[in-house]
Structures are given as structure tokens and as C-alpha cells.
Backbone bond lengths (Angstrom), bond angles and torsions (degrees), N, CA, C in turn:
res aa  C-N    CA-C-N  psi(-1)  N-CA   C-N-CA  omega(-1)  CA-C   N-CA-C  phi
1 X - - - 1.453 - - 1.523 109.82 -
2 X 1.488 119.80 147.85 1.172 118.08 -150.42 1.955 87.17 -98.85
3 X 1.289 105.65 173.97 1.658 113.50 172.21 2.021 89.92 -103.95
4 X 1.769 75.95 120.30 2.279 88.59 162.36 1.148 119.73 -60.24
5 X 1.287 130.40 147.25 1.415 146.93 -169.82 1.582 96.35 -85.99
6 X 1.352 114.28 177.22 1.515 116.64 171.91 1.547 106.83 -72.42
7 X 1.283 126.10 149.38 1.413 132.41 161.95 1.725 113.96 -44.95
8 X 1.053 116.69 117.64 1.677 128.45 179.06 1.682 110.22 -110.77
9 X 1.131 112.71 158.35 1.583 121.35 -172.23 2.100 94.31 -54.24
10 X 1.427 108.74 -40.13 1.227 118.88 -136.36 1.806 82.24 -82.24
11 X 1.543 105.15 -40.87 1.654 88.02 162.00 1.242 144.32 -61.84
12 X 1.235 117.67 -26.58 1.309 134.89 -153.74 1.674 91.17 -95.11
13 X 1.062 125.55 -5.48 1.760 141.83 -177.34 1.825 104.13 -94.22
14 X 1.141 95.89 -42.21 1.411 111.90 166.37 1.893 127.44 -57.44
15 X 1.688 81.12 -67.47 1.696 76.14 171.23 1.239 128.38 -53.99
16 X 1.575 102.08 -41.98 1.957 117.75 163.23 1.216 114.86 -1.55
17 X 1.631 80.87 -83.11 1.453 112.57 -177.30 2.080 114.29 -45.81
18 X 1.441 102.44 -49.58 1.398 108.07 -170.80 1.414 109.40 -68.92
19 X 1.262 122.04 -22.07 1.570 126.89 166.10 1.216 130.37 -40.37
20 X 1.776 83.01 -64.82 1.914 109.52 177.08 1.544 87.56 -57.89
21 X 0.970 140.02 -90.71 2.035 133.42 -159.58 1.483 87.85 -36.39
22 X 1.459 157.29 -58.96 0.808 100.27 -133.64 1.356 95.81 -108.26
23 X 1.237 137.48 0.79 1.962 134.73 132.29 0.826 123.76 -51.77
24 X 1.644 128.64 27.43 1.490 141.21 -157.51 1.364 131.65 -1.47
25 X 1.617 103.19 29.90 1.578 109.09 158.16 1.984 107.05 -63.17
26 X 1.172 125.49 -2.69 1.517 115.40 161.73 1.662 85.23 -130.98
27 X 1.610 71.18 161.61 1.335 106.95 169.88 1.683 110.54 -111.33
28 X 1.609 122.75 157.41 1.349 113.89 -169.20 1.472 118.37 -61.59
29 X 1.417 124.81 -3.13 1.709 134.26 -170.93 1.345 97.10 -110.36
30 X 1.259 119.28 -0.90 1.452 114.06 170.84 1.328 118.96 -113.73
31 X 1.510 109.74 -23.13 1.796 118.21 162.70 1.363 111.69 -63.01
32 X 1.317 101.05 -48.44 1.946 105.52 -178.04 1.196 103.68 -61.97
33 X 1.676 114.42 -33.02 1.936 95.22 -171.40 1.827 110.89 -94.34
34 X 1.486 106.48 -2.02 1.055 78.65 173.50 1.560 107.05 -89.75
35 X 1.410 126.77 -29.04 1.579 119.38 -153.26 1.706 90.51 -77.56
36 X 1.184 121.78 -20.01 1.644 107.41 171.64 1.380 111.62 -61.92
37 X 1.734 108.08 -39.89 1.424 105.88 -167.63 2.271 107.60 -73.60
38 X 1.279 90.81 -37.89 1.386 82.66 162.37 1.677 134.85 -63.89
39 X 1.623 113.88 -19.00 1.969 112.32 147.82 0.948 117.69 -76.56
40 X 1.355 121.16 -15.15 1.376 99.21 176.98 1.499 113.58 111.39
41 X 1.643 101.21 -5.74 1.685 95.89 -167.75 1.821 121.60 -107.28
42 X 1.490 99.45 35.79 1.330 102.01 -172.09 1.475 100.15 -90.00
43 X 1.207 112.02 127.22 1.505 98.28 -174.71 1.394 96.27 -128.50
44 X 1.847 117.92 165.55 1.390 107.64 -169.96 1.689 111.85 -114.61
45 X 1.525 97.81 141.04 1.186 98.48 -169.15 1.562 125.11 94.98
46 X 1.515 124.73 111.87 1.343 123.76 -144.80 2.532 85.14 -89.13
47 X 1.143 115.49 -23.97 1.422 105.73 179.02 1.595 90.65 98.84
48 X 2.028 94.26 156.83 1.307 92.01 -173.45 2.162 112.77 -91.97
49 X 1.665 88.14 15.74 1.223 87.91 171.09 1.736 116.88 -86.83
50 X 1.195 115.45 -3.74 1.491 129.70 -177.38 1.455 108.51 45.76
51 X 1.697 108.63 44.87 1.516 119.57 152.35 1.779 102.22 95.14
52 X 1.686 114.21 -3.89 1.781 94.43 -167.78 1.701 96.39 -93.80
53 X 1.430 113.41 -6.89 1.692 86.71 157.52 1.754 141.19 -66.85
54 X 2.041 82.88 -47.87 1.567 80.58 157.40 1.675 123.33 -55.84
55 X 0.914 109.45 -34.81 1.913 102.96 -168.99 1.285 106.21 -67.45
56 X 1.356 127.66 -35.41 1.584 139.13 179.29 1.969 106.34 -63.41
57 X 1.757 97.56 -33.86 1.651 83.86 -173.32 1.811 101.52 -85.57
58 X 1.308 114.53 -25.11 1.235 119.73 -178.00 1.959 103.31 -59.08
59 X 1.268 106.57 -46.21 1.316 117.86 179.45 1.632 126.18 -73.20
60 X 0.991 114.28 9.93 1.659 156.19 -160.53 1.554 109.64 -114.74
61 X 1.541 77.14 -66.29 2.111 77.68 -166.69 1.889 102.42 -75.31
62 X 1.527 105.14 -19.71 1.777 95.83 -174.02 1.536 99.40 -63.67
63 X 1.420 127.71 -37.79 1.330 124.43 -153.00 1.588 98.07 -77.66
64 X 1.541 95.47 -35.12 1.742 85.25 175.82 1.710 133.46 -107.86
65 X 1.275 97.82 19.62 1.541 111.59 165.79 1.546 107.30 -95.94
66 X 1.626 109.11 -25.93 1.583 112.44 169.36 1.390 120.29 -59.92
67 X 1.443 90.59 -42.26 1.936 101.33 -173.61 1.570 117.07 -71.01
68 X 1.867 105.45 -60.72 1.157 121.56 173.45 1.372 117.21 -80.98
69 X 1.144 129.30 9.10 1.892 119.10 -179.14 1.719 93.95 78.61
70 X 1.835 114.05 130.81 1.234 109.35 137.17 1.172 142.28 -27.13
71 X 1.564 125.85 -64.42 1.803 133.18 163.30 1.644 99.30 -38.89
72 X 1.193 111.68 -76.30 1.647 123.77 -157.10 1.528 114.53 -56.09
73 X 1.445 117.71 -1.19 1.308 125.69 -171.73 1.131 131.08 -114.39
74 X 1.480 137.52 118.77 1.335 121.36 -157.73 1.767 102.20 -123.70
75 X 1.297 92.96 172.12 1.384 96.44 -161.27 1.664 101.13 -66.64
76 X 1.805 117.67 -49.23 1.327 103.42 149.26 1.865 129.97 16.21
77 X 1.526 99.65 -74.71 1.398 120.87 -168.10 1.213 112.83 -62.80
78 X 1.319 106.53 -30.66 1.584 128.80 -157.12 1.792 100.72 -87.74
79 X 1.271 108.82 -52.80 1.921 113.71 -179.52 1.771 93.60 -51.46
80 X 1.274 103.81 -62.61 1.940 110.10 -174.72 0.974 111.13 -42.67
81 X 1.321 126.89 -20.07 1.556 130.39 179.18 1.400 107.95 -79.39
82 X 1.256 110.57 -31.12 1.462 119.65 -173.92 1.847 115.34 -107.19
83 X 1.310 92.43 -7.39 1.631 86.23 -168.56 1.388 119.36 68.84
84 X 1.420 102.61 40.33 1.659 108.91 162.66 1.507 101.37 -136.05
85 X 1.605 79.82 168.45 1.488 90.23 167.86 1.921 116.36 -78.28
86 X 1.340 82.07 -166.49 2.497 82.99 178.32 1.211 88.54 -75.54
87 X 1.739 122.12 -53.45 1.532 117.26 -145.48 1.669 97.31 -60.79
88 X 1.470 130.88 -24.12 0.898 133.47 -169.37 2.245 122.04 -68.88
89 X 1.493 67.66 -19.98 1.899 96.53 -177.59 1.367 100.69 -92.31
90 X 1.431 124.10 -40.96 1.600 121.53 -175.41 1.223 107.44 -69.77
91 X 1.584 130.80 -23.01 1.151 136.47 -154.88 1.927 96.60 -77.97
92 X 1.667 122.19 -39.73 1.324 116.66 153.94 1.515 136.72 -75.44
93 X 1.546 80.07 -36.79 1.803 91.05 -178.91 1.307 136.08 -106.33
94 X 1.158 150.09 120.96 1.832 121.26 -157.88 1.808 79.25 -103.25
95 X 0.900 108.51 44.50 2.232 90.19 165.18 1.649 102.40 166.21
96 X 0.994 81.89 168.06 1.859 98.53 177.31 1.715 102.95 -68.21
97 X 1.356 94.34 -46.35 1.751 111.55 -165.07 1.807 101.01 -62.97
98 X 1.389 123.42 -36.60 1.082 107.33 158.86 1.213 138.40 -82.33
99 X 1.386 111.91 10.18 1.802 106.23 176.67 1.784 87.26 -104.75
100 X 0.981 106.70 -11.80 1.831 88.17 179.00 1.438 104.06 -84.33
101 X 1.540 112.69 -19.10 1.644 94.07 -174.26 1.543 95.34 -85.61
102 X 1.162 118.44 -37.93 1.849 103.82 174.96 1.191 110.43 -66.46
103 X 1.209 139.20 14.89 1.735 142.27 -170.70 2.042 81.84 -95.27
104 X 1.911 96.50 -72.15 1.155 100.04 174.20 1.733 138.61 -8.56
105 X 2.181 76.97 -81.59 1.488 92.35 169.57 1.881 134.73 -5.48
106 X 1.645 69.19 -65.83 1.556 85.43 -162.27 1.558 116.55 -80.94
107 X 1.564 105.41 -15.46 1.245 107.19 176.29 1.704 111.04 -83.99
108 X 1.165 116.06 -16.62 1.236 136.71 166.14 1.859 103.98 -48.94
109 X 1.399 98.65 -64.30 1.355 113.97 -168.64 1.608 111.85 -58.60
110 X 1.651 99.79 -49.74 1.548 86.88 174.18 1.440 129.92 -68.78
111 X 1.104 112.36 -28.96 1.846 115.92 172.28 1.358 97.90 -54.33
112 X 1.307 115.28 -69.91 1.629 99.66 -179.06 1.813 129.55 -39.54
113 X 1.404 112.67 -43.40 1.182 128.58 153.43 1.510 121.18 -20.44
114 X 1.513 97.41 -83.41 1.577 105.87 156.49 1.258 154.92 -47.44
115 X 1.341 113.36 -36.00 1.593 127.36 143.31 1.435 111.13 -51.93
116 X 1.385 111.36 -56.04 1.913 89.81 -147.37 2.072 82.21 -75.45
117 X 1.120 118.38 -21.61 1.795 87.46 -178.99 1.623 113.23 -80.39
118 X 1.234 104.36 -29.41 1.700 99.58 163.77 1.711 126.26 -65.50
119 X 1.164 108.98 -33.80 1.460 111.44 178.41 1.652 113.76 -92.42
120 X 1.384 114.72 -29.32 1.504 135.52 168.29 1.456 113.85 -64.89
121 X 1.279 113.41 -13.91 1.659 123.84 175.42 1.259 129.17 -58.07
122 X 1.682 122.36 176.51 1.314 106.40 152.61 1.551 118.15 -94.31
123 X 1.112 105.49 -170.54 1.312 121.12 -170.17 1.692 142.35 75.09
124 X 1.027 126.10 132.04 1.456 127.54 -176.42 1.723 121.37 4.85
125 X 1.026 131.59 125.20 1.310 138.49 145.72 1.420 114.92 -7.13
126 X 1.217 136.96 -25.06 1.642 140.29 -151.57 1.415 87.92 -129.33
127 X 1.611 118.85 -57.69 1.696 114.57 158.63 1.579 141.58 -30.30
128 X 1.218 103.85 -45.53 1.415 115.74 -173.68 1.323 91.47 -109.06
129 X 1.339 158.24 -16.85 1.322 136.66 149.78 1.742 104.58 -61.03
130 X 1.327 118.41 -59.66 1.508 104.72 170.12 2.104 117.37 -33.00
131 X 1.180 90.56 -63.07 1.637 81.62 173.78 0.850 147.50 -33.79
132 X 1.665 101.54 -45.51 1.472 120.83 156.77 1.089 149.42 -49.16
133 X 1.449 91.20 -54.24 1.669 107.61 163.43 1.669 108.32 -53.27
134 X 1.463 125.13 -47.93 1.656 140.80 -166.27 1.518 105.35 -60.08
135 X 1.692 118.59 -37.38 1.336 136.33 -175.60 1.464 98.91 -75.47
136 X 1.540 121.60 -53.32 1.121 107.69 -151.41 1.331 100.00 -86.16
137 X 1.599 142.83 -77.10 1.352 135.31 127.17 1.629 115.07 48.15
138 X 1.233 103.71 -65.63 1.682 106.89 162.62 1.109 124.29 -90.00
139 X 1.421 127.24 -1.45 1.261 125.60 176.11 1.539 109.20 -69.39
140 X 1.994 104.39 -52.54 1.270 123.66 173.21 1.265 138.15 -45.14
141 X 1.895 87.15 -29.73 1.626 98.08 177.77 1.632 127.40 -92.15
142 X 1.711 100.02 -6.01 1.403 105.85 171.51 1.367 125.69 -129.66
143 X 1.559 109.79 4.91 1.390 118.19 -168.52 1.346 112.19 -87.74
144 X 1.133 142.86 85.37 1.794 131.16 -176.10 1.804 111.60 -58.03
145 X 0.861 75.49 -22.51 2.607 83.59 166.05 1.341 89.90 -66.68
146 X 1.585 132.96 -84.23 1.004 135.43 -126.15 1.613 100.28 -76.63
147 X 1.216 116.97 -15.81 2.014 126.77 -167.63 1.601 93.07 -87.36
148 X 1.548 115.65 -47.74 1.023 112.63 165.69 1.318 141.99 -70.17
149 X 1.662 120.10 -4.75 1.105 130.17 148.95 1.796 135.54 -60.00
150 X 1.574 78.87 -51.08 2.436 100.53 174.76 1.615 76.86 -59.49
151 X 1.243 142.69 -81.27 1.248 150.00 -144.01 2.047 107.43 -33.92
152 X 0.932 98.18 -67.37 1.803 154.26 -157.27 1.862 112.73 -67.39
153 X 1.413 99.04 -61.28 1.424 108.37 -170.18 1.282 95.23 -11.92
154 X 1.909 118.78 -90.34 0.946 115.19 -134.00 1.311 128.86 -72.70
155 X 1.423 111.81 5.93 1.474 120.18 166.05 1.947 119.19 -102.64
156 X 1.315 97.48 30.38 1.162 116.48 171.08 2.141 105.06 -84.44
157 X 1.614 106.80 141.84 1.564 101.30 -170.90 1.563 98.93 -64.36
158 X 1.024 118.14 -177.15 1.364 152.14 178.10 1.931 107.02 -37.13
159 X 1.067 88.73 -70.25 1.631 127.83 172.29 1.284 121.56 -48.48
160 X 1.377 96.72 -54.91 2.021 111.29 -172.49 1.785 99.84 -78.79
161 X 1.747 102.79 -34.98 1.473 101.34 168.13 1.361 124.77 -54.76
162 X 1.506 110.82 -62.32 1.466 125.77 177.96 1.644 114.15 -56.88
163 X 1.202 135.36 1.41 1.416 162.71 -164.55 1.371 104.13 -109.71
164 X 1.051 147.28 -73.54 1.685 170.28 76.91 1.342 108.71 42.66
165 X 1.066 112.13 -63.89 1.416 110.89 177.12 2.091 113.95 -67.96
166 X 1.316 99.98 -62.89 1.865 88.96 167.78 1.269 124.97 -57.34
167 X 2.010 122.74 -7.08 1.216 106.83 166.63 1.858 124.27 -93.40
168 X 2.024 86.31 -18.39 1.739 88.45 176.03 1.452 110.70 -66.89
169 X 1.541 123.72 -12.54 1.544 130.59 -156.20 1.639 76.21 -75.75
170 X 0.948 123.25 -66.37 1.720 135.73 -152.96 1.466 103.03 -44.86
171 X 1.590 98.92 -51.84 1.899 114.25 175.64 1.932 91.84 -35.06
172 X 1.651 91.76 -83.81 1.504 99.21 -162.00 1.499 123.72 -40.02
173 X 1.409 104.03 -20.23 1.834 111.73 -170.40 1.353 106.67 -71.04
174 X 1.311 83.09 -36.22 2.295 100.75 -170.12 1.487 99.64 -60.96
175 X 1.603 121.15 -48.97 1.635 124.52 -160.80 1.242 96.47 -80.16
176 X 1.512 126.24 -51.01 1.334 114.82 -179.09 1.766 123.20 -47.43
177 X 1.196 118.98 -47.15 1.024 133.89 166.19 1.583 131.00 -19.43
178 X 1.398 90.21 -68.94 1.550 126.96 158.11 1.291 97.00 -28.70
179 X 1.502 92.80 -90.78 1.808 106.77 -170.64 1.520 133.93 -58.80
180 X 1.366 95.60 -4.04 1.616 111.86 153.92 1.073 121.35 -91.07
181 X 1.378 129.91 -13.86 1.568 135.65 163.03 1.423 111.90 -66.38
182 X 1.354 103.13 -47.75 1.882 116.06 -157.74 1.876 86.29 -80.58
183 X 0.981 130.89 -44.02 1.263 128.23 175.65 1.680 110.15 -56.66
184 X 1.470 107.38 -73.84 1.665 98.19 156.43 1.496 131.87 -25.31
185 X 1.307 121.35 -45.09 1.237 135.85 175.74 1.639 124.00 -80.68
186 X 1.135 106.67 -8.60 1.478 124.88 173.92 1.890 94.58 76.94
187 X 0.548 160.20 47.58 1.560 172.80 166.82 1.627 103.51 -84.32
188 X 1.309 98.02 -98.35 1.866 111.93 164.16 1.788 121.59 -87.70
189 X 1.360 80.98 149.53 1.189 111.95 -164.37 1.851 93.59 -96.26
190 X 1.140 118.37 91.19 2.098 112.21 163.95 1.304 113.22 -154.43
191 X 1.238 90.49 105.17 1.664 126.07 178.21 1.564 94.31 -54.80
192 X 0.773 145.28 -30.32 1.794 144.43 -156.72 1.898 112.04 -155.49
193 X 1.227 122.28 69.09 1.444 127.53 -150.15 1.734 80.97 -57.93
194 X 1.406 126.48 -50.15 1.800 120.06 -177.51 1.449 109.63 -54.13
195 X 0.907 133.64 -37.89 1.394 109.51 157.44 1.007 127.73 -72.49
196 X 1.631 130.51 -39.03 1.298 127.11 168.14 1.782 108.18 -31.80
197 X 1.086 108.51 -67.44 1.484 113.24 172.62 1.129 132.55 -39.53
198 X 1.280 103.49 -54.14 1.832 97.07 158.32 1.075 125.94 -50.86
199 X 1.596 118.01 -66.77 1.423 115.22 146.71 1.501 135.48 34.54
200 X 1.645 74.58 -97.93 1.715 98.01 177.99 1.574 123.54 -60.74
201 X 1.830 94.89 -35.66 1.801 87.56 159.41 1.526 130.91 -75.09
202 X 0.968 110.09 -48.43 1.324 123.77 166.17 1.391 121.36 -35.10
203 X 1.662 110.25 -45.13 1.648 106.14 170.07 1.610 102.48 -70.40
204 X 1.162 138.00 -54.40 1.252 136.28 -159.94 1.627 109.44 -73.28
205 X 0.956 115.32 -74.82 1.295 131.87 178.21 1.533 105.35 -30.84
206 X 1.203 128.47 -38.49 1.593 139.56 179.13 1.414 110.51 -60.67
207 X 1.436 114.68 -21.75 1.823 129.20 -170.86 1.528 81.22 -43.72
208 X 1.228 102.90 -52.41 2.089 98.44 -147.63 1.411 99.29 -44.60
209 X 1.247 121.36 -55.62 1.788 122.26 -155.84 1.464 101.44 -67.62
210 X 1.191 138.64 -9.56 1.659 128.24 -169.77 1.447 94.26 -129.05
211 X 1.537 127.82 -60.90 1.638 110.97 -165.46 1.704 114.90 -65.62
212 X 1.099 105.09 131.20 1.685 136.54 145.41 1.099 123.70 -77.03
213 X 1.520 102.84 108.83 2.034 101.09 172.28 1.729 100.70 -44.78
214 X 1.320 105.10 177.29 1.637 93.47 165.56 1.183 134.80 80.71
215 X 1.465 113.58 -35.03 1.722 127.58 -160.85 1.649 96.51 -87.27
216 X 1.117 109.50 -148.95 1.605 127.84 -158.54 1.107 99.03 -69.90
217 X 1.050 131.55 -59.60 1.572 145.93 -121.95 1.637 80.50 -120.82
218 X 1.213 102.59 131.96 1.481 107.40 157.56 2.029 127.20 -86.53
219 X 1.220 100.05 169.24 1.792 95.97 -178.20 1.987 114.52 -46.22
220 X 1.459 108.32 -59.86 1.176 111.27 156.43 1.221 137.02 -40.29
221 X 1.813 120.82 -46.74 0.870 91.20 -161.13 1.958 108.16 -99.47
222 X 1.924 97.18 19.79 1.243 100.12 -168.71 1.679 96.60 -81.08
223 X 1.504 103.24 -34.25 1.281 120.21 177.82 2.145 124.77 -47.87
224 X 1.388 79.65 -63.83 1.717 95.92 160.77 1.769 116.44 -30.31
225 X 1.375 95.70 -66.92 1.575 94.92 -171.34 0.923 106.88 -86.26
226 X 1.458 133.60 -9.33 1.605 116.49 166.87 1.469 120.57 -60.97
227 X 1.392 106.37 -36.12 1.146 117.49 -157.36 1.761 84.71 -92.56
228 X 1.125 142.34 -43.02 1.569 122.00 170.55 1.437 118.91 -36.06
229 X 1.675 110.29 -46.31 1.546 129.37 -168.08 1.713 84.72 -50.72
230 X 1.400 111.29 -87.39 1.329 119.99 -159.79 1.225 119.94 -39.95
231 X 1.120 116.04 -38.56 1.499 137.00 -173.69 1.369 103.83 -53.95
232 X 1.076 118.40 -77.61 1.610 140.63 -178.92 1.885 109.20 -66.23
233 X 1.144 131.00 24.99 1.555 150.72 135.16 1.238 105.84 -97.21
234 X 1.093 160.91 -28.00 1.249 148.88 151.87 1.836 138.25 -107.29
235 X 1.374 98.12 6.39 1.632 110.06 166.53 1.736 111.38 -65.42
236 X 1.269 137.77 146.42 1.146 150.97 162.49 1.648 100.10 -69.49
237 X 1.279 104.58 144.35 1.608 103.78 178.24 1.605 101.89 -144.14
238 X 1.091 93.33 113.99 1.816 109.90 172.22 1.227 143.39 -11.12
């Protein structure tokens, strides 16, 4: 978990906003459109590419902010990846800083993805936390968004932070949950479900700094034993 910045006007516009949703004067298509419209990034007209150029440059810059470092990488690098020119990149993006927060975005989106069908599942409390961990675990190990997200956060704006942060809260509410069931249920064993939670990020989320595509251990089987590790810190034992 990252350390919060000082309170800024541009937050305090934010929470505003997060208030009204949750006195359901908004609705969730009206929170998302306004805090976009407050960066600045509502733009008009979806293009007659219906968005798969942007997704291709977004999908572009992860592979090469992975390779070359965020700092070390310029948008330059990023058109060559694609066989365009920059002007061709400015034409979606006016900055680097916004293709990393749509890098984010989306890596945002799929974790959520993955949780709610692993935790939204059937089966036991100890089951669908296993799943989870198995879903997410591989997300980490093949997603170049999501490496570039653990990486990244904290140079995310004001906004895209305060955005990110009320949706990771949601992540953690869902797992905790879980693990207050399976504990209820005598399943798992967690004396402290908030740490459990950390925990669970902390083991996974850490993949980035040690795994190497390539190396010994394959994706699976880095996956496998991660998910034993975690598993077996919070299983009940007889």
C-alpha cells in the first residue's frame, strides 16, 4: 500500500464527487464521467477506429515501459513499436503520463475482473479464496499493465490516484470478506483478516521484483507455489 499525498483542491473535488454516489445522487456512469471530465480526458467522439487504436498504443507502451523502464522510455519508442509516427500517439494521448494512467486503468479493470469471478464463484470460502489467489497470481505473471501498475502507482495524478485507490478498497473488502467467512466457518485460520489482506498482496504483488520470464521456474509453476505459500498462512489446521 502506497503512503497518501497531502490533500489537494483536485482531491477534495473527488471526494465531492464520491459522496454524491454514495447518497446516490450519481449513479456509477455518472461518477466515471464526471472524474474523467474533471482530468480533462473526456474527449468527443469515440473515432472511426472505435477505440482499437488507442488500446493497441496503450498495449505498446506496457511492453515497452516493461522492457525499457517508464523514465527511460519515450513515446518515440512507443510509435516504433507500432509503426507510427509520435504525432500519431499525440493524436490519442497529449503525454506519457496519460498512457500510463490508461496502462493502469485497465490493469485496474482486470484485477477487478478476476476477483469478483473468483470470489463471486462457487464453492467453499478456502475455494474461492484459492481461486483468487490462482487468477490473480497469473494475472501478475503475464500482464505487462498490471507490473506496470505495482511499479507506477505512485506517479499516478492526484485523481487517477484517488480513483485507484476507492477501487483497490473494493478489491480488499471482497477478500476480506471471504476470509471472514472461511474463519467463521472454521476453514481458515486469520487472527487479523487486515493483515491477512495485506498479506495476500504483498505475497503476490512482490512477483514483479524477483520473477524473470525465462528463468528456472516457469509461469505456472511460479504461480503454483505461490499460491501454496499463501494458502497455507491462512488454512485452519486440525
Amino acid at each position: 500500500m502506497s503512503t497518501d499525498r497531502a490533500a489537494s483542491p483536485l482531491a477534495a473535488v473527488v471526494a465531492a464527487l464520491e459522496r454524491a454516489h454514495a447518497a446516490g445522487e450519481l449513479t456509477d456512469k455518472q461518477l466515471r464521467w464526471s472524474l474523467e471530465r474533471v482530468a480533462g480526458r473526456v474527449r468527443d467522439g469515440g473515432g472511426a477506429d472505435g477505440g482499437a487504436r488507442p488500446a493497441a498504443i496503450v498495449a505498446a507502451a506496457a511492453r515497452v515501459f516493461r522492457r525499457e523502464g517508464y523514465h527511460h522510455a519515450t513515446l518515440d519508442a512507443v510509435a516504433a513499436e507500432l509503426g507510427l509516427t509520435k504525432a500519431g500517439i499525440y493524436h490519442y494521448f497529449s503525454s506519457k503520463l496519460e498512457i500510463l494512467e490508461a496502462i493502469c486503468e485497465g490493469a485496474v479493470g482486470a484485477s477487478e475482473q478476476v476477483f469478483a469471478e473468483a470470489l463471486g464463484g462457487r464453492g467453499s470460502p478456502a475455494e474461492r479464496l484459492r481461486a483468487a489467489a490462482t487468477a490473480y497470481a497469473s494475472l501478475v505473471l503475464t500482464d505487462d499493465g498490471l507490473l506496470i501498475f505495482i511499479r507506477h502507482f505512485d506517479e499516478l495524478s492526484d485523481l487517477k490516484r484517488a480513483q485507484v485507490r476507492r477501487r483497490r478498497k473494493a478489491i480488499s473488502a471482497a477478500i476480506r470478506e471471504v476470509l471472514e467467512e472461511g474463519a467463521a466457518a472454521g476453514e481458515l485460520d486469520v487472527p487479523d483478516p487486515a493483515v491477512a489482506v495485506n498479506a495476500f498482496f504483498g505475497s503476490v504483488n512482490w512477483i514483479y521484483s524477483w520473477y524473470e520470464r525465462g528463468g528456472r521456474l516457469s509461469p505456472d509453476e511460479v504461480r503454483d507455489g505461490l499460491v501454496r505459500q499463501v494458502m497455507s498462512g491462512v488454512l485452519a489446521r486440525g
